[in-house]
C-alpha positions as a Python dict, from the first residue, in 0.01 Angstrom:
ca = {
    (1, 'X'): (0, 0, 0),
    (2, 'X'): (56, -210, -307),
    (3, 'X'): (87, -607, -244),
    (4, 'X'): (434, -694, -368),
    (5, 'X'): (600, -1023, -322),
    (6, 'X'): (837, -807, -105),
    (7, 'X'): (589, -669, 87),
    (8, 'X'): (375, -1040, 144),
    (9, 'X'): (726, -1167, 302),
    (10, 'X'): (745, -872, 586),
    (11, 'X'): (419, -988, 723),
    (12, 'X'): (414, -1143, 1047),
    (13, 'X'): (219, -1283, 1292),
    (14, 'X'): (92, -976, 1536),
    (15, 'X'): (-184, -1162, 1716),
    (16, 'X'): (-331, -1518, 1749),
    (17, 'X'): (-656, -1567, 1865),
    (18, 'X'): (-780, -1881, 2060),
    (19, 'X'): (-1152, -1864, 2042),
    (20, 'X'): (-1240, -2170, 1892),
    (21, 'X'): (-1220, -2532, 2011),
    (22, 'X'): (-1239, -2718, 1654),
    (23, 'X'): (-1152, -2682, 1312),
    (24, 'X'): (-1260, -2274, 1186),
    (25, 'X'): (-1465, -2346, 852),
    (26, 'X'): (-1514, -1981, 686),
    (27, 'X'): (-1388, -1654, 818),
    (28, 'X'): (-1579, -1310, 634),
    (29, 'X'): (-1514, -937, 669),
    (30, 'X'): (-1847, -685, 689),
    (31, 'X'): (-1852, -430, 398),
    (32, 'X'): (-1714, -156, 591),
    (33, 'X'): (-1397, -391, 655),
    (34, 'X'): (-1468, -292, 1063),
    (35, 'X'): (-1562, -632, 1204),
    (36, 'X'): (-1454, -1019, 1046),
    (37, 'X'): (-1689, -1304, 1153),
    (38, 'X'): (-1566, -1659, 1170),
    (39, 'X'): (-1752, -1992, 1218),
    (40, 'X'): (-1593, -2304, 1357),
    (41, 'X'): (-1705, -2701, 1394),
    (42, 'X'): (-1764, -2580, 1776),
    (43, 'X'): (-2100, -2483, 1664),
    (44, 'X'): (-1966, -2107, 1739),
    (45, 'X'): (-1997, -1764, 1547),
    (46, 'X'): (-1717, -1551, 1658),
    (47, 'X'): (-1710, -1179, 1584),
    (48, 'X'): (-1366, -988, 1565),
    (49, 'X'): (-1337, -603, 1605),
    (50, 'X'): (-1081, -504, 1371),
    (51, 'X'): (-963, -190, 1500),
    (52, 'X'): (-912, -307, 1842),
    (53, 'X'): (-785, -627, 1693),
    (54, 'X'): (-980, -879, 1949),
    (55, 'X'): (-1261, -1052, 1970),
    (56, 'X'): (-1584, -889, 2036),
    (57, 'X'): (-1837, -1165, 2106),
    (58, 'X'): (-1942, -1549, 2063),
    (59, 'X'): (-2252, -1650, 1916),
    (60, 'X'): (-2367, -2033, 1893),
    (61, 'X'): (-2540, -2268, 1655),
    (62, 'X'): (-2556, -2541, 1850),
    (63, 'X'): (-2862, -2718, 1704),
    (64, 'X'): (-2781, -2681, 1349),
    (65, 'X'): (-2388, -2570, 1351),
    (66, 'X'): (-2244, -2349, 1110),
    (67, 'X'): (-2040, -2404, 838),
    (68, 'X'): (-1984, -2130, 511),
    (69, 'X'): (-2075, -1755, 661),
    (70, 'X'): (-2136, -1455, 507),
    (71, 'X'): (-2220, -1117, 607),
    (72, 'X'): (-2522, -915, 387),
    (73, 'X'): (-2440, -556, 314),
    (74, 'X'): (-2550, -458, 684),
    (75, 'X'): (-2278, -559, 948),
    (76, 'X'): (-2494, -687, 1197),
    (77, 'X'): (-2685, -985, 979),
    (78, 'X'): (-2534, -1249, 835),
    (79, 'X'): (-2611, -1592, 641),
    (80, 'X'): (-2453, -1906, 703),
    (81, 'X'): (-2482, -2274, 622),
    (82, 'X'): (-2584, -2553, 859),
    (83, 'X'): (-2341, -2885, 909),
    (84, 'X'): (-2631, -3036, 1164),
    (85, 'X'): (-3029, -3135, 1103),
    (86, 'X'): (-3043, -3015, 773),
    (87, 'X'): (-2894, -2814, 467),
    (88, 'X'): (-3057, -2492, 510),
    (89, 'X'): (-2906, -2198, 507),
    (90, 'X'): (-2979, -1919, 798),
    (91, 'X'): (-3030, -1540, 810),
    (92, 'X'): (-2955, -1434, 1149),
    (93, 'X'): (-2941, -1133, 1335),
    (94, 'X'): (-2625, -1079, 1564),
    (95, 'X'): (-2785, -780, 1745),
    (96, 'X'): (-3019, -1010, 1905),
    (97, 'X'): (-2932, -1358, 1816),
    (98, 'X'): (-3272, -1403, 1621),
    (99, 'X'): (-3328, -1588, 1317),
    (100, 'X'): (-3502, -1369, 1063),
    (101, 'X'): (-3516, -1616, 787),
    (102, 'X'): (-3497, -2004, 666),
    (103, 'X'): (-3383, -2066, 324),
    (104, 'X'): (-3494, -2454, 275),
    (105, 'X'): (-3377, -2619, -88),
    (106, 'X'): (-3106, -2784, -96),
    (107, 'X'): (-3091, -3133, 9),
    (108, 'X'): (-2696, -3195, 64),
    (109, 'X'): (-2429, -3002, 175),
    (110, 'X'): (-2386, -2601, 64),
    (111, 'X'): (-2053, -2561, -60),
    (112, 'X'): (-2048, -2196, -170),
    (113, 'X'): (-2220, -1910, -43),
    (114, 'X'): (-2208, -1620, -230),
    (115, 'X'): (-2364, -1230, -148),
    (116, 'X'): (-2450, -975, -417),
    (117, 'X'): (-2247, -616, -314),
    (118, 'X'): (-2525, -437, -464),
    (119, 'X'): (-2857, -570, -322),
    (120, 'X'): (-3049, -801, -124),
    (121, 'X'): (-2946, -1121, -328),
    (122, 'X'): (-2713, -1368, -294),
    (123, 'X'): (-2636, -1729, -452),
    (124, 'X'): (-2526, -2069, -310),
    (125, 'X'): (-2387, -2416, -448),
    (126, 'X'): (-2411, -2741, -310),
    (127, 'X'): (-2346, -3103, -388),
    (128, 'X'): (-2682, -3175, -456),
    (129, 'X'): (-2564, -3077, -807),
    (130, 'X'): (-2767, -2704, -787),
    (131, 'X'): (-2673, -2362, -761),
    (132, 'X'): (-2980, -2148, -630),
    (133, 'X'): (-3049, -1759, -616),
    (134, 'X'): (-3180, -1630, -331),
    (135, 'X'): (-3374, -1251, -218),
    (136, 'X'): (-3298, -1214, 174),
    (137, 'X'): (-3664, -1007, 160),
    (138, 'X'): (-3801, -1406, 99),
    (139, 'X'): (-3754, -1761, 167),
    (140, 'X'): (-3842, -1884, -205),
    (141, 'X'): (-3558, -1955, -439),
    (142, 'X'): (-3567, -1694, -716),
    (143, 'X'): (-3338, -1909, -972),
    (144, 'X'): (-3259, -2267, -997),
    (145, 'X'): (-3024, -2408, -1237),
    (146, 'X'): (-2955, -2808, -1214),
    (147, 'X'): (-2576, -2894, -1320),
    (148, 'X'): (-2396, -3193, -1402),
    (149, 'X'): (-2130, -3199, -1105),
    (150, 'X'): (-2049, -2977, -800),
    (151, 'X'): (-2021, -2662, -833),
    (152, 'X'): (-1880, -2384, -686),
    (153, 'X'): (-2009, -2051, -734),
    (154, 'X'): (-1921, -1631, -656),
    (155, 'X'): (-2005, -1272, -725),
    (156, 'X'): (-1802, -1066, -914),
    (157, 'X'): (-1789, -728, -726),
    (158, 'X'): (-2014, -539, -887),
    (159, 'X'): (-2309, -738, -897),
    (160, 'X'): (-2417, -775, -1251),
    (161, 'X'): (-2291, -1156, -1321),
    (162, 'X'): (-2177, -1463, -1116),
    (163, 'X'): (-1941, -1754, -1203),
    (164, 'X'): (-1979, -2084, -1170),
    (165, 'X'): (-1727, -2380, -1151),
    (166, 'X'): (-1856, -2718, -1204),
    (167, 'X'): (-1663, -3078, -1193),
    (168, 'X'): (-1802, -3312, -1464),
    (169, 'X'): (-1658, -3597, -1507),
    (170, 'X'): (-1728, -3705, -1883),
    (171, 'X'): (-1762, -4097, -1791),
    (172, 'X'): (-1748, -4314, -1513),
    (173, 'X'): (-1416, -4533, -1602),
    (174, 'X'): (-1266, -4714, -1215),
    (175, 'X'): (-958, -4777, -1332),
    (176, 'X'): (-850, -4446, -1470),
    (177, 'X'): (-896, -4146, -1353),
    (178, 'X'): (-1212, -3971, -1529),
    (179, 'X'): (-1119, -3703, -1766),
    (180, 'X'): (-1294, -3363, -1762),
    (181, 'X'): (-1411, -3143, -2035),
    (182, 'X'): (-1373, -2729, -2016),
    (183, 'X'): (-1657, -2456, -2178),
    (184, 'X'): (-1631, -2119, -2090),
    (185, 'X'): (-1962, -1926, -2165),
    (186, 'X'): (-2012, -1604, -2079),
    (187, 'X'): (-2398, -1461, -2076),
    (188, 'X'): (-2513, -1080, -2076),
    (189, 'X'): (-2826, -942, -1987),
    (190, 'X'): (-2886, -924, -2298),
    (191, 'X'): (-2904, -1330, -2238),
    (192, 'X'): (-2660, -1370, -2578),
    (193, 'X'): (-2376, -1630, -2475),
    (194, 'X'): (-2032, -1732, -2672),
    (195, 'X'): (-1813, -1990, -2595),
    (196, 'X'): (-1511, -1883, -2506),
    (197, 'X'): (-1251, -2195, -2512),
    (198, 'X'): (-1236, -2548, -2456),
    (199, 'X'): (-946, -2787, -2291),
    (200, 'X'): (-915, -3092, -2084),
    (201, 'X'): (-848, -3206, -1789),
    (202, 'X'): (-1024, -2904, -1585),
    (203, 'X'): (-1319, -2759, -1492),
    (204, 'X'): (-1552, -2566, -1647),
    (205, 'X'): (-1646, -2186, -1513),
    (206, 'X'): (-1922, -2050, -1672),
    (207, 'X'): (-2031, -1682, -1593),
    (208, 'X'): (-2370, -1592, -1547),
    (209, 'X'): (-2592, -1307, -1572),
    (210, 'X'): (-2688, -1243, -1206),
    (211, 'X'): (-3028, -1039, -1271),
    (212, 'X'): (-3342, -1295, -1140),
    (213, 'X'): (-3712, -1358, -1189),
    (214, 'X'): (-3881, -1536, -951),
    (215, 'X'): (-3970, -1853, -1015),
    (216, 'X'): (-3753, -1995, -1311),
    (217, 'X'): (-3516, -2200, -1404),
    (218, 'X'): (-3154, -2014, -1463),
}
């Protein structure tokens, strides 16, 4: 079924769901499109069976909460970023409930979360001004790349790059509303880059080769 403009206006509502008790931060479908996860301010992780259409069970976070989730490529783990204690971001297993890895780092909140289709890696931004590449096999960042504002970062869907968004304001000025500066670069794995355009008042999105070696700066 193609989405038309036609076809978005039939929709309607079939179902609403009542699970949570507080605002619902990030919702996420698993790779095979047969379950969607959601995460709340209730401290819960609520799974949905899509083919029934209902929900299927409630995990909770309660010591840390959850804020940005994301499944990996198997539909029973997922990742997700902590609102509570600290800013680091959880693997966790929903077949038993278990934590099977801490990703420690960043030092303010994550506000992108970001996993590879193609392997074990994934990416997250934050407004500690970083964007950091992660393996799920360990809990060492793999890339770190420092930025000027805060970013916002994704996969594309094959795996081979990632862009980033960043706000930078070009000077601190009270009165007026900063101004913002635009560059577009675009990197290969051949690591060649070009800029590809320049304008104001935006933000800049530069796209990334996504290949990592442990250890360095991006």
């Amino acid at each position: 079924m193609k989405l038309t403009d036609n076809v978005l206006r039939s929709f309607r509502v079939a179902k609403v769901f009542r699970e949570n008790s507080d605002k619902i931060n990030c919702f996420d479908f698993s790779s095979n499109g047969e379950t969607i996860i959601s995460s709340s301010d209730d401290d819960s992780l609520v799974l949905y069976d899509c083919q029934e259409g209902k929900p299927k069970r409630t995990l909770y976070s309660k010591k840390y909460g959850v804020d940005l989730i994301r499944y990996t490529r198997a539909a029973n783990t997922v990742v997700y970023s902590s609102n509570k204690i600290d800013d680091t971001i959880r693997y966790l297993s929903l077949h038993d409930n278990k934590y099977i890895r801490y990703f420690p780092g960043h030092n303010k909140r994550v506000t992108s979360l970001s996993m590879s289709p193609v392997d074990d890696t994934f990416i997250s931004g934050s407004l500690d001004k970083t964007i950091r590449l992660w393996d799920l096999r360990s809990p060492n960042c793999q890339g770190l790349m420092h930025l000027q504002g805060k970013p916002v970062c994704s996969f594309d869907p094959e795996g081979l790059i990632f862009a980033a968004g960043v706000n930078v304001p070009s000077a601190p000025c009270p009165p007026v509303p900063s101004s913002y500066s635009t560059t577009v670069r675009v990197s290969g794995q051949d690591s060649s880059s070009a800029t590809m355009g320049s304008s104001s008042l935006s933000q800049p999105m530069g796209v990334l080769s996504a290949s990592s070696t442990p250890s360095r700066e991006l």
